[in-house]
LUMNULO-789446 format. One record per residue (C-alpha): residue in one letter; residue number from 1; x, y, z. Coordinates in steps of 0.5 Angstrom, whole numbers. Example, Ala and Ser with C-alpha at 12.3 -4.5 7.8 and 13.67 -1.06 7.14 Angstrom:
<gupas>
{a, 1, {25, -9, 16}}
{s, 2, {27, -2, 14}}
</gupas>
This chain:
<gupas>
{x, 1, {125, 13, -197}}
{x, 2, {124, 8, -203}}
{x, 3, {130, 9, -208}}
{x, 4, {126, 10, -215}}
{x, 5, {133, 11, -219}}
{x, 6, {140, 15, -220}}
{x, 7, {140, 19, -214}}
{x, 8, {144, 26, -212}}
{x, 9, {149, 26, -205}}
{x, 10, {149, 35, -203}}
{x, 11, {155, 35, -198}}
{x, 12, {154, 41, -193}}
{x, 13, {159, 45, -191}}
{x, 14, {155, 50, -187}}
{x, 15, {150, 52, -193}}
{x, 16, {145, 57, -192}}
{x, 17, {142, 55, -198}}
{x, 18, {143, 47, -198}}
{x, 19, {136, 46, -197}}
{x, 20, {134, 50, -204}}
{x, 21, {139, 46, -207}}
{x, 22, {135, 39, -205}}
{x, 23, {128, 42, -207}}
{x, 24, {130, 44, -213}}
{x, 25, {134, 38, -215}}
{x, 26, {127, 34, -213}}
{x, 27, {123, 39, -218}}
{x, 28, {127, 37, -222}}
{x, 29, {125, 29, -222}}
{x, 30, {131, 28, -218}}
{x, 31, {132, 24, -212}}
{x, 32, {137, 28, -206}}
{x, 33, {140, 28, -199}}
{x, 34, {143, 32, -196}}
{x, 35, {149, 29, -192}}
{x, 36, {156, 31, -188}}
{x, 37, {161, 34, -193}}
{x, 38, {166, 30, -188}}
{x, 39, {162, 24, -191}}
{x, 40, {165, 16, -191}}
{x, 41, {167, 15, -198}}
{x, 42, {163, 8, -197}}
{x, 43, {157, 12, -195}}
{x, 44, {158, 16, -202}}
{x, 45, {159, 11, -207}}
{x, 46, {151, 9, -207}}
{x, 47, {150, 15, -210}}
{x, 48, {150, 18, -217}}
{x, 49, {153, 25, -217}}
{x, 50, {155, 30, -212}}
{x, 51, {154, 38, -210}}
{x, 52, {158, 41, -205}}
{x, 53, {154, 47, -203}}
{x, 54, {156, 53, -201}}
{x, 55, {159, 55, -193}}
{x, 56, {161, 61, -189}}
{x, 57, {168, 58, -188}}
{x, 58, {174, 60, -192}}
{x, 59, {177, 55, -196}}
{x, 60, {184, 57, -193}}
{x, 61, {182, 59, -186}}
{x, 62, {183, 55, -179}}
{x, 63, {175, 54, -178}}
{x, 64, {174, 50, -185}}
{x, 65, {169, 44, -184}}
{x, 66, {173, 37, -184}}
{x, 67, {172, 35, -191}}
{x, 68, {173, 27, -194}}
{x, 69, {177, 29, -200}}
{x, 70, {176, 23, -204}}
{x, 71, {169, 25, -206}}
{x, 72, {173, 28, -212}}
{x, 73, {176, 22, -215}}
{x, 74, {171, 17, -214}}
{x, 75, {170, 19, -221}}
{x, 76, {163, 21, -222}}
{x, 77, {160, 28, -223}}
{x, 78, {161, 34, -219}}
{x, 79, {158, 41, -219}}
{x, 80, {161, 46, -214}}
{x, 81, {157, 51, -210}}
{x, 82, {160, 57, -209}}
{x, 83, {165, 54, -202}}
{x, 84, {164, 48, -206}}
{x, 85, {168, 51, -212}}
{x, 86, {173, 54, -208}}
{x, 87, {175, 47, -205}}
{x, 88, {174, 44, -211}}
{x, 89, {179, 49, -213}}
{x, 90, {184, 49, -208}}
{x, 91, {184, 41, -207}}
{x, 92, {186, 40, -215}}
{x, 93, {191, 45, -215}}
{x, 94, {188, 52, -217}}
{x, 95, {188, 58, -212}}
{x, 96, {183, 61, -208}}
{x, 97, {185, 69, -204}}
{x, 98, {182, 74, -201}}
{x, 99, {181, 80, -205}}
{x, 100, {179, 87, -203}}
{x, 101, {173, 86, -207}}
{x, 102, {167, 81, -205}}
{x, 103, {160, 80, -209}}
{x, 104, {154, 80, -205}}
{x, 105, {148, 81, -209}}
{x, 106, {145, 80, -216}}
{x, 107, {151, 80, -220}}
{x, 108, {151, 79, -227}}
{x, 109, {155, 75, -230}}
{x, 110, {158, 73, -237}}
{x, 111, {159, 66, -241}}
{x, 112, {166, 65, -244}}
{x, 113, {166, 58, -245}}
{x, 114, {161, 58, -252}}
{x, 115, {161, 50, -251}}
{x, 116, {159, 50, -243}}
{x, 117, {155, 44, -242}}
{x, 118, {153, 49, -235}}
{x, 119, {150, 54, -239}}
{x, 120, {147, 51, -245}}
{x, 121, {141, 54, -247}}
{x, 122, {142, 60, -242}}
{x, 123, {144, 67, -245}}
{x, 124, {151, 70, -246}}
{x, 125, {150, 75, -240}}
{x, 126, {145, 73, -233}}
{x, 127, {144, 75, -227}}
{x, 128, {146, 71, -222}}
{x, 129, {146, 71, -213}}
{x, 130, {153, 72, -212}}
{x, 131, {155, 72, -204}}
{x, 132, {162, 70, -202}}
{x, 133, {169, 74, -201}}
{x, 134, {174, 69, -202}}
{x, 135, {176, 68, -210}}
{x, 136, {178, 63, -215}}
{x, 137, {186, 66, -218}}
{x, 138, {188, 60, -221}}
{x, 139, {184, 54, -224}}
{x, 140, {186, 48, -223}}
{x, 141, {190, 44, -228}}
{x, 142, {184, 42, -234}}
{x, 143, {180, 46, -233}}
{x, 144, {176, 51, -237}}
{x, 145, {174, 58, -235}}
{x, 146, {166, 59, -236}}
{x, 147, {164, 66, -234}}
{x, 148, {166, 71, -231}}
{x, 149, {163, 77, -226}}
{x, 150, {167, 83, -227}}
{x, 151, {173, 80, -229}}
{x, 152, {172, 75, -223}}
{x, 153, {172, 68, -223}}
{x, 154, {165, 65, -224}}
{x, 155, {164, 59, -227}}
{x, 156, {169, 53, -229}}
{x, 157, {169, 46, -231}}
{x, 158, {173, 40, -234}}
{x, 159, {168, 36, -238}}
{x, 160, {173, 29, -238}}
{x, 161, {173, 29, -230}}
{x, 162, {166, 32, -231}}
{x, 163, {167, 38, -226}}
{x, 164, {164, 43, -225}}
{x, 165, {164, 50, -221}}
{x, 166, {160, 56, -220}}
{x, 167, {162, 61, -216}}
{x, 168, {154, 64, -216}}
{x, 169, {147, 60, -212}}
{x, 170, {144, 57, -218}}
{x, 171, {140, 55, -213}}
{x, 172, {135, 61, -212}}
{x, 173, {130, 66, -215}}
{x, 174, {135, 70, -217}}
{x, 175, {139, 67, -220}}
{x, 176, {135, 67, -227}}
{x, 177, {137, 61, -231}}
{x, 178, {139, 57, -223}}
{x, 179, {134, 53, -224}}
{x, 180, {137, 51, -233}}
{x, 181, {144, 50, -230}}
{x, 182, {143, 45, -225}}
{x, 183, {139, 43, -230}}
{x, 184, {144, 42, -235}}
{x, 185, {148, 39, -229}}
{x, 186, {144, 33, -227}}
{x, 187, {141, 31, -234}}
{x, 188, {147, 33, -240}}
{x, 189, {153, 32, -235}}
{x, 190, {151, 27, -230}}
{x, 191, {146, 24, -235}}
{x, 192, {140, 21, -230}}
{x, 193, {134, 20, -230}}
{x, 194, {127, 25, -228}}
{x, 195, {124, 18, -225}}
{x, 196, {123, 21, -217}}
{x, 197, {116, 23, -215}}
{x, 198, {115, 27, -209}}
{x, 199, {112, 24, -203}}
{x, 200, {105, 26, -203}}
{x, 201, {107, 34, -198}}
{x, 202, {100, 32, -194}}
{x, 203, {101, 25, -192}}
{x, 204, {108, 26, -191}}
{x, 205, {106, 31, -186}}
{x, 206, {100, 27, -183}}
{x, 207, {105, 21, -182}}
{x, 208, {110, 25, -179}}
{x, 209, {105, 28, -174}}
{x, 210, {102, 20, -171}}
{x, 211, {109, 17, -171}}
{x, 212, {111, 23, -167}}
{x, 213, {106, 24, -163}}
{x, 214, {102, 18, -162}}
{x, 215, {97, 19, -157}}
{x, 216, {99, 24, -153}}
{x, 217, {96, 31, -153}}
{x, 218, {98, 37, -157}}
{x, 219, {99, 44, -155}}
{x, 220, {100, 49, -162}}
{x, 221, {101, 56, -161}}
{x, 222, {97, 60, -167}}
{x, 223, {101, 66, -170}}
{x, 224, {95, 67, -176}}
{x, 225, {101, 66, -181}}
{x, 226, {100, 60, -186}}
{x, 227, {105, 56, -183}}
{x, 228, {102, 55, -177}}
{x, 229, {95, 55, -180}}
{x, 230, {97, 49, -184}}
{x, 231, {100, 46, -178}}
{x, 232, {93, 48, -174}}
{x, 233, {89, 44, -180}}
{x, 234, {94, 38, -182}}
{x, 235, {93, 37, -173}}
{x, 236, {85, 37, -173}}
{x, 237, {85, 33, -180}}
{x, 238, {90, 28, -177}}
{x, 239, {85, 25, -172}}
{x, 240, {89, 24, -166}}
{x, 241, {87, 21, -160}}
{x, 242, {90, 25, -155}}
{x, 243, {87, 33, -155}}
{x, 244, {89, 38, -159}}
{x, 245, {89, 46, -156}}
{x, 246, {91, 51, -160}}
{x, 247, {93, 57, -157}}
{x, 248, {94, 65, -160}}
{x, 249, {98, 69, -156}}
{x, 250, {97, 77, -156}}
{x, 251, {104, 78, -154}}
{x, 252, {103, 86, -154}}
{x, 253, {108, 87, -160}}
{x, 254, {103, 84, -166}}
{x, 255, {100, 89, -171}}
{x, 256, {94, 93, -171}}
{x, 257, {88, 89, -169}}
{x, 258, {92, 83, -170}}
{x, 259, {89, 78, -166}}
{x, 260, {82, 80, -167}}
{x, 261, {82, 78, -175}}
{x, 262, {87, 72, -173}}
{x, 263, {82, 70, -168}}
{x, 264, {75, 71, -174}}
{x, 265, {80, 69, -180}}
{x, 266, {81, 62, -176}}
{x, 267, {75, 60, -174}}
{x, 268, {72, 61, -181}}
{x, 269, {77, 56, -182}}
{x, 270, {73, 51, -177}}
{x, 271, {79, 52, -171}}
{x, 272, {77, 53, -164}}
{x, 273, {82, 57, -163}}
{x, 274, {83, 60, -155}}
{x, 275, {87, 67, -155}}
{x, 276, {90, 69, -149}}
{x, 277, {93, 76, -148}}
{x, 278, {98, 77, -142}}
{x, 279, {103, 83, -145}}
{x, 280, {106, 84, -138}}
{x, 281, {109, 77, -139}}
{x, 282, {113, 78, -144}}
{x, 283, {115, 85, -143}}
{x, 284, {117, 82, -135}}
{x, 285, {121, 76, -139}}
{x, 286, {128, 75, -138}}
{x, 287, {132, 68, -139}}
{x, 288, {139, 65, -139}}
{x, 289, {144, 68, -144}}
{x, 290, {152, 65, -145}}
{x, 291, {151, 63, -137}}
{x, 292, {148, 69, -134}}
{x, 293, {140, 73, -133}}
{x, 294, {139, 77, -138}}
{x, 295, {136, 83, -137}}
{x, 296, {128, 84, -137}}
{x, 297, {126, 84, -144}}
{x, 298, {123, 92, -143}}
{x, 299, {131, 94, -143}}
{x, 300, {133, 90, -147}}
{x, 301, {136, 93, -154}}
{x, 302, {141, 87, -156}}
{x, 303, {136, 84, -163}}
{x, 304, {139, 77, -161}}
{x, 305, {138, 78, -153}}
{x, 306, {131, 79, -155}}
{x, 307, {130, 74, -159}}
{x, 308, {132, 70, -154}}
{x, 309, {127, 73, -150}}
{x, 310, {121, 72, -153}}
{x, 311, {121, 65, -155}}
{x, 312, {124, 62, -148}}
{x, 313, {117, 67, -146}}
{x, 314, {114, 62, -151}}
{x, 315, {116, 56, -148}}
{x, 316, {115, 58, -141}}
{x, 317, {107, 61, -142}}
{x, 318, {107, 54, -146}}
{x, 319, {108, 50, -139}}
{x, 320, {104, 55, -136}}
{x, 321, {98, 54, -141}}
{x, 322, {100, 46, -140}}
{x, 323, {98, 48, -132}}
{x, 324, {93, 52, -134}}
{x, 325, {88, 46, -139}}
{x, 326, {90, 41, -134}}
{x, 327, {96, 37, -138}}
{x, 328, {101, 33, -137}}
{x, 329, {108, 38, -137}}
{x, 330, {112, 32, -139}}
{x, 331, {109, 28, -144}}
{x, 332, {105, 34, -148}}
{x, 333, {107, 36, -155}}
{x, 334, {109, 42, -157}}
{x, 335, {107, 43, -165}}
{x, 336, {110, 49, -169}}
{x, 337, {110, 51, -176}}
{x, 338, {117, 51, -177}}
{x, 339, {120, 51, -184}}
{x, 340, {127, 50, -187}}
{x, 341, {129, 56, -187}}
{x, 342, {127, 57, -180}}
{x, 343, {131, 52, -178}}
{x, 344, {137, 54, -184}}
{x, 345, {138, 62, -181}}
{x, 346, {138, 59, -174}}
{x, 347, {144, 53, -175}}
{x, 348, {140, 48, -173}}
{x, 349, {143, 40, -173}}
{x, 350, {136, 39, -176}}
{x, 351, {137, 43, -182}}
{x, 352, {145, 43, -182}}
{x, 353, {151, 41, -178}}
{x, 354, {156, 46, -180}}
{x, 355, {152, 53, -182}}
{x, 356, {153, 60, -179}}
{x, 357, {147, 62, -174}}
{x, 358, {144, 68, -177}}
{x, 359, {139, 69, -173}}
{x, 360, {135, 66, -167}}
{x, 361, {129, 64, -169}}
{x, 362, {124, 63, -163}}
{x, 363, {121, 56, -166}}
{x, 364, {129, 55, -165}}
{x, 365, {131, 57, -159}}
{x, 366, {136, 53, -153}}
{x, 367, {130, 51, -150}}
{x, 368, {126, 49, -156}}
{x, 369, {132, 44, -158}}
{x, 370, {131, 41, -150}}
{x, 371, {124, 40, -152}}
{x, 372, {125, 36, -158}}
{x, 373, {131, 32, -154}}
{x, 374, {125, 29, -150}}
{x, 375, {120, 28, -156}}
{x, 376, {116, 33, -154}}
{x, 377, {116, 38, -160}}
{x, 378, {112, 36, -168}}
{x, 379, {114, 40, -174}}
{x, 380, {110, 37, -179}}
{x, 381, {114, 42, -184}}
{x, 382, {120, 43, -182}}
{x, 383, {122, 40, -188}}
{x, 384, {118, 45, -193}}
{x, 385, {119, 53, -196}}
{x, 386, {114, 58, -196}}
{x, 387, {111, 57, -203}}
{x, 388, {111, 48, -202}}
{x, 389, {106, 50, -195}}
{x, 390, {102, 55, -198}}
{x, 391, {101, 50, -204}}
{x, 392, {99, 45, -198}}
{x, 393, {94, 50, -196}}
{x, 394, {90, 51, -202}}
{x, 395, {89, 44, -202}}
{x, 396, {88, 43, -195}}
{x, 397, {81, 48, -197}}
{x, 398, {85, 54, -192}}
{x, 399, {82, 60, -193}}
{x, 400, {85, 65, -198}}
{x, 401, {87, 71, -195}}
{x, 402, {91, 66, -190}}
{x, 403, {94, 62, -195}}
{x, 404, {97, 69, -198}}
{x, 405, {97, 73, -192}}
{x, 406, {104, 77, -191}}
{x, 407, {109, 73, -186}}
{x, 408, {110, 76, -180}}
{x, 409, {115, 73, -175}}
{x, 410, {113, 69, -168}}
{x, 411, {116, 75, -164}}
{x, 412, {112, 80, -168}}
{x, 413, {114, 87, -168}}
{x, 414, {119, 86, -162}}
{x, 415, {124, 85, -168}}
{x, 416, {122, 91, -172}}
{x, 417, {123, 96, -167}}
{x, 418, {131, 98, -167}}
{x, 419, {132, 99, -160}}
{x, 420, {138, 102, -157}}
{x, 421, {141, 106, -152}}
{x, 422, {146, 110, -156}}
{x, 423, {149, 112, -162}}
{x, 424, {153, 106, -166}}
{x, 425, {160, 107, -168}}
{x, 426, {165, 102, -168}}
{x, 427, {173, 105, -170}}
{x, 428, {172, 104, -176}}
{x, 429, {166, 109, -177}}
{x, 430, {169, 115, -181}}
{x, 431, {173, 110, -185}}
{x, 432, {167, 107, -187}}
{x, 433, {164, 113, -188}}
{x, 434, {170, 116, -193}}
{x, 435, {169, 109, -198}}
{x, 436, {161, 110, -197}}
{x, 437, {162, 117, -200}}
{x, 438, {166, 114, -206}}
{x, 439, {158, 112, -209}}
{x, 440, {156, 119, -209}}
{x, 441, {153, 121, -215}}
{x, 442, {152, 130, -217}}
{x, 443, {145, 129, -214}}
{x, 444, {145, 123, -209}}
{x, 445, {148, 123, -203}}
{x, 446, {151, 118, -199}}
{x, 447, {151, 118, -190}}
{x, 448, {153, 113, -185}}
{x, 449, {148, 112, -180}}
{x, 450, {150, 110, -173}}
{x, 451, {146, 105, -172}}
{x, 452, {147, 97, -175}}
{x, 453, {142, 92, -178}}
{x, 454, {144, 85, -179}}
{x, 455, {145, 82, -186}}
{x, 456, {147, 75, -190}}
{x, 457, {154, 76, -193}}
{x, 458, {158, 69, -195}}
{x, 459, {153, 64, -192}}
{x, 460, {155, 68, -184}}
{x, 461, {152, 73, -180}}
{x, 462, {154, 80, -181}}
{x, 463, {151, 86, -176}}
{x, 464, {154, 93, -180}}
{x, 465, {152, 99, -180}}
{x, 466, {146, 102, -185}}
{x, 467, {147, 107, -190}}
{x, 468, {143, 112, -193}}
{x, 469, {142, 115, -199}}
{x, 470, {138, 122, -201}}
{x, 471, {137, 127, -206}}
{x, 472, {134, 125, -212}}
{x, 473, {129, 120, -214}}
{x, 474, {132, 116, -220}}
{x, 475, {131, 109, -217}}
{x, 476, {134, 105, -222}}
{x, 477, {141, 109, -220}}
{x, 478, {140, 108, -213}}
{x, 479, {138, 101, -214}}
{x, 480, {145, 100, -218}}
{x, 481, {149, 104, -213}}
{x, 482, {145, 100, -206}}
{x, 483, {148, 93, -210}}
{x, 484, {155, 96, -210}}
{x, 485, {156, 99, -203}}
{x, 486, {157, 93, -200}}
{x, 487, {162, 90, -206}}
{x, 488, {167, 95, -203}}
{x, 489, {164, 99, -196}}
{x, 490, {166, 92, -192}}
{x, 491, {162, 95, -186}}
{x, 492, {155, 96, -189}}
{x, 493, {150, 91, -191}}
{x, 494, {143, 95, -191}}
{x, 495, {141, 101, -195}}
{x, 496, {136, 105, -196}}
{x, 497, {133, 112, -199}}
{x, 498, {131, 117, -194}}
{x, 499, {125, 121, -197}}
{x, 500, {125, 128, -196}}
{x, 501, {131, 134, -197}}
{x, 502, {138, 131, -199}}
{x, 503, {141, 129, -191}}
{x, 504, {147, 133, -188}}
{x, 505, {152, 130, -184}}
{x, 506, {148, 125, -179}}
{x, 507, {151, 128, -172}}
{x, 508, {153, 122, -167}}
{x, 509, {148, 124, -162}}
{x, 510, {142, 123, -167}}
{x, 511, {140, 117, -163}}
{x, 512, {133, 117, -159}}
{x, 513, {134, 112, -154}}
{x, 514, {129, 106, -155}}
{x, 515, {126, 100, -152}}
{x, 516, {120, 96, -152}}
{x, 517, {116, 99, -149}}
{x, 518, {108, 100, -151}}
{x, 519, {110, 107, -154}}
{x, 520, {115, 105, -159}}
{x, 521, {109, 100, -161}}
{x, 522, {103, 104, -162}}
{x, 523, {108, 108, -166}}
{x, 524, {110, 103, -170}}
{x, 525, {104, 99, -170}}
{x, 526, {101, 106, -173}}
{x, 527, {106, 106, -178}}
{x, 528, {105, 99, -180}}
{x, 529, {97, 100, -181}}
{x, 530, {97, 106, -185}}
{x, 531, {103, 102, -190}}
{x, 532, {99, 97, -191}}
{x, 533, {92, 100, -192}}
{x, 534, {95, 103, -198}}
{x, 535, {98, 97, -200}}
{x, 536, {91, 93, -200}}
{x, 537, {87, 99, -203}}
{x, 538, {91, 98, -209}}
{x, 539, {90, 91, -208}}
{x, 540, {97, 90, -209}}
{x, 541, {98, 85, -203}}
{x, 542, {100, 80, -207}}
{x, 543, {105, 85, -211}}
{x, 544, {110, 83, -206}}
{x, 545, {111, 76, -202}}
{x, 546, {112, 80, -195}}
{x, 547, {113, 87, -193}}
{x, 548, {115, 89, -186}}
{x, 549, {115, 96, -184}}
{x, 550, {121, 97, -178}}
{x, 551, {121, 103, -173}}
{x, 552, {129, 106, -172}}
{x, 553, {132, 110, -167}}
{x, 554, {135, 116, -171}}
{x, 555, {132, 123, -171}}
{x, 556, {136, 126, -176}}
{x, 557, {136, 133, -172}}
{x, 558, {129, 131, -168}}
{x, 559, {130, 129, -161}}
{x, 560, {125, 124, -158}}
{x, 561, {123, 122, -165}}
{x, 562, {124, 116, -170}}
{x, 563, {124, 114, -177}}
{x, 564, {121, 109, -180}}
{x, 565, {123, 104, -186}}
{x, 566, {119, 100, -191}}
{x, 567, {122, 93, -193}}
{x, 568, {119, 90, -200}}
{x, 569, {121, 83, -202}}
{x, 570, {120, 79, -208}}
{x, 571, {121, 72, -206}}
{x, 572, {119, 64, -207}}
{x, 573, {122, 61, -204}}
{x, 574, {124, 67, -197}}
{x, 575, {131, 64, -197}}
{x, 576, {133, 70, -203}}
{x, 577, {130, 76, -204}}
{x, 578, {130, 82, -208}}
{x, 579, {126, 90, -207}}
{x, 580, {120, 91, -211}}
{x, 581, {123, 98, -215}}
{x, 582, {119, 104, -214}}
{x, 583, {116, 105, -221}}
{x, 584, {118, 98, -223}}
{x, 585, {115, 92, -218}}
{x, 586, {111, 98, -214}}
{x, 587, {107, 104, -217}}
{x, 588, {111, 110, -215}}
{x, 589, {105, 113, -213}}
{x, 590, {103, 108, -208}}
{x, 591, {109, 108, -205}}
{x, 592, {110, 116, -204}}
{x, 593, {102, 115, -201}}
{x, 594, {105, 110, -196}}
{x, 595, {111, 116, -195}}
{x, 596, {105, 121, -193}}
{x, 597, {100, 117, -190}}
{x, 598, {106, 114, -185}}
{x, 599, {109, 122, -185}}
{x, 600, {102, 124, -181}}
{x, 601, {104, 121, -175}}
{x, 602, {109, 127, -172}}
{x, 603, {113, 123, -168}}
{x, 604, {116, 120, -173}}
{x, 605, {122, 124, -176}}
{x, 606, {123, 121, -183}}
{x, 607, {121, 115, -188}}
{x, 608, {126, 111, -191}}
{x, 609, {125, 107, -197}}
{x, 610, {130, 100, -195}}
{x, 611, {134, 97, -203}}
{x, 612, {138, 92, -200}}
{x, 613, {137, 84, -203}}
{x, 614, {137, 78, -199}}
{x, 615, {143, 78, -199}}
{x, 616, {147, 82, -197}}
{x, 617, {141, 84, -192}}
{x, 618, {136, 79, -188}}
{x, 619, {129, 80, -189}}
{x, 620, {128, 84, -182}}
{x, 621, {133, 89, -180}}
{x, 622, {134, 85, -174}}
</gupas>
């Protein structure tokens, strides 16, 4: 890559947002790398400033990725992301513990420092994305206290070092003056130069796809979502020698007349696209887990076990398309729309050496990683968020109902059905139970359900229980008591409300037992048609950046049936997310027509309203 002037190094203990730092370091004008934190001091001094992003790791814990300490008196400036702060921290002398207390969420935060450099220009109290359970107790010795959150350590800095940390993402979309603060950084601190122009997105991606795949022929598999529409259309554009099949696969677990519309849409778009439907095939799979056979999908509960699953599925239906189109098995390529955060929630090596799986992608499974040893996989943007490939899509000419389209994962709703044998209830339950109770209101109850969902909180995974709010509607208070269960009930990391009569203790038995099975589908598949349709009726698909509708197996006192979930997000960059608040985001009419709509169905116990950000909760409860 040419050098076009000052230059940023982004060292990586294991973030999960380091990619968003380097994009909007790049908006801003700015060139940037991301590099090993344990990174050579002689590979770091051609570099003009430095961040050290956030990780899952301790500071004070036996797992602390290495570190070259040097960085910190190489005398230019520094900013400290979250575990950059605490190192920074620690490493001169301050004091870094672990309270009671943890932060996940927005959060807001005050400015104490009226002089800050970090947060010129930017209001006296903001909110900013908090995600970490250690704490700064003890500055170092020359450094001032910026902000707080709660009477915590939020911000920090020491202008004559030219120092700086921040215990918040400023990196994301919900942090409100993120984007100002590393701003301020770059230009009123470090004082570079806004001279680094972007590489053109489409020819770099063109680029990338002839150096990979040079005259080889291409197998692409063809969801219908952007990301491997844009890949489908940079192929053909591409004009490569070799052949390119582009496939869609009906796995049995896509929404209602899926692949229909997908099959239309994308020919309207000039894509031959050739649909294949084998459900058994998947439902049969199994694969290799830890050293041993897993389970055929169909009994299956375990949500990483099924991932697994489904996308070595996809790897072996491609050796069999390969079979079947008379291709070579050892020189075609696999093409996919992979993006960064794929590859970040995954723990790629491609995104980050160090960062903490969160969940398996199907794009990045153990198999997938062996195809991209031998040079047989093209990811044209892995190295793009959603709203740069949705941008790439509008110049490509993609239609605009595909540009827009509401993401929806590879392994289709084979991650949005909740499946399990069993009440979950770890020892810890009625104690977790007890804290939750805490957040009880005079008219909003508190339950603990037993079953667990996975979350995000300190750049690592989580798998706790999920709690339920009911009684009254006042969304703003049920917003603000979500945000703060996970601060303090350590074991929970999702809410929701529960529609309907306020809800009694949740009795252990209350689960029905759910597997993938055409069943549990179609009536999921029911569920998630009658939300969408209000939704596109309102034209309000654009209102949120995506909504998955999920399927769990509590019965609240109705044994055999399930409860349904709605999960709004509103993101840009699908790293970081928040809900679309009934009466707020969202028309409350709308989502209590999405209440009845799906209520029709008899088989579904409840409908459950999910207010969890991301973090602390994922974008999927699986």
């Amino acid at each position: 890559m040419t050098t076009h002037g000052h230059r940023v190094a982004i060292l990586d203990p294991g973030a999960q947002y380091g990619k968003l730092i380097d994009k909007t370091i790049r908006k801003l004008g700015v060139e940037s790398h991301i590099v090993d934190l344990a990174s050579s001091t002689s590979s770091l001094e051609g570099y003009d400033a430095y961040v050290v992003a956030g990780g899952g790791a301790s500071v004070n814990g036996s797992d602390a990725p290495p570190f070259n300490g040097a960085v910190f008196g190489l005398g230019k400036p520094i900013l400290g992301i979250c575990y950059g702060l605490q190192l920074m921290t620690k490493e001169l002398g301050g004091k870094v513990e672990k309270l009671d207390t943890r932060e996940d969420g927005p959060i807001e935060i005050k400015v104490e420092n009226g002089t800050s450099k970090l947060f010129k220009g930017t209001p006296g109290r903001q909110i900013a994305l908090m995600t970490h359970g250690d704490t700064v107790t003890k500055l170092p010795n020359g450094f001032t206290l910026d902000a707080t959150s709660d009477g915590l350590v939020a911000a920090i800095s020491n202008d004559e070092k030219k120092m700086y940390g921040v215990q918040f993402h400023p990196e994301t979309d919900l942090s409100q003056y993120g984007s100002n603060i590393i701003s301020n950084f770059l230009f009123h601190v470090a004082g570079l130069e806004a001279s680094f122009t972007l590489e053109d997105r489409h020819q770099a991606a063109l680029q990338e796809i002839r150096d990979t795949v040079g005259n080889r022929d291409v197998l692409l598999f063809v969801s219908g979502g952007v990301d491997s529409t844009v890949t489908a259309l940079l192929m053909a554009e591409a004009k490569l020698s070799g052949a390119v099949h582009a496939v869609h696969v009906d796995h049995g677990m896509m929404r209602r007349d899926e692949s229909e519309v997908v099959e239309i849409a994308l020919k309207d778009a000039g894509i031959d696209l050739d649909v294949v439907r084998d459900p058994d095939f998947f439902m049969e799979a199994s694969t290799d887990i830890r050293g041993e056979r897993s389970k055929a999908l169909k009994d299956t509960t375990d949500p990483e076990e099924k991932r697994a699953i489904i996308g070595d599925a996809f790897i072996r239906l491609r050796n069999r398309e390969i079979d079947r189109l008379g291709l070579c098995p050892d020189t075609t390529v696999l093409a996919m729309g992979t993006l960064r955060p794929d590859l970040i929630e995954s723990a790629s090596e491609l995104a980050s050496g160090n960062a903490k799986v969160i969940k398996t992608h199907h794009n990045d499974t153990p198999l997938v990683r062996e195809l991209r040893k031998r040079n047989q996989v093209v990811e044209p943007l892995k190295e793009l968020h959603k709203d740069e490939v949705r941008e790439l899509g509008s110049k490509l000419g993609a239609p605009e109902e595909l540009v827009w389209r509401h993401p929806f994962p590879g392994p289709g709703l084979g991650i949005r059905l909740l499946c399990a044998e069993r009440a979950y209830r770890r020892d810890d339950f009625d104690k977790v139970a007890g804290d939750l109770s805490k957040h009880a209101t005079k008219g909003i109850k508190t339950t603990l359900l037993p079953v667990r969902t996975v979350g995000v909180q300190g750049d690592d995974r989580t798998l706790s229980y999920l709690a339920a709010l009911s009684g009254e509607e006042d969304w703003a208070t049920l917003r603000e008591i979500a945000r703060a269960i996970p601060k303090s009930v350590h074991g929970v990391n999702r809410v929701v409300y529960v529609f309907g009569d306020a809800l009694e203790k949740v009795a252990e038995e209350e689960v029905t037992p759910t597997y993938p099975s055409k069943e549990a589908f179609d009536q999921l598949r029911r569920a998630d048609d009658a939300a969408t349709k209000v939704l596109m009726k309102r034209g309000l698909s654009r209102a949120v950046a995506q909504m998955p509708v999920v399927s769990f197996p509590v019965h609240f006192g109705h044994p055999g049936k399930r409860s349904i979930g709605i999960r709004t997000m509103i993101t840009n960059d699908f790293m970081t997310g928040d809900i679309a608040l009934p009466g707020k985001e969202l028309p409350l009419d709308v989502v209590h027509e999405m209440v009845r709509e799906i209520s029709k169905d008899e088989t579904i116990a409840r409908v459950v309203y999910d207010l969890t950000s991301k973090p602390p909760g994922t974008t999927e409860w699986e």
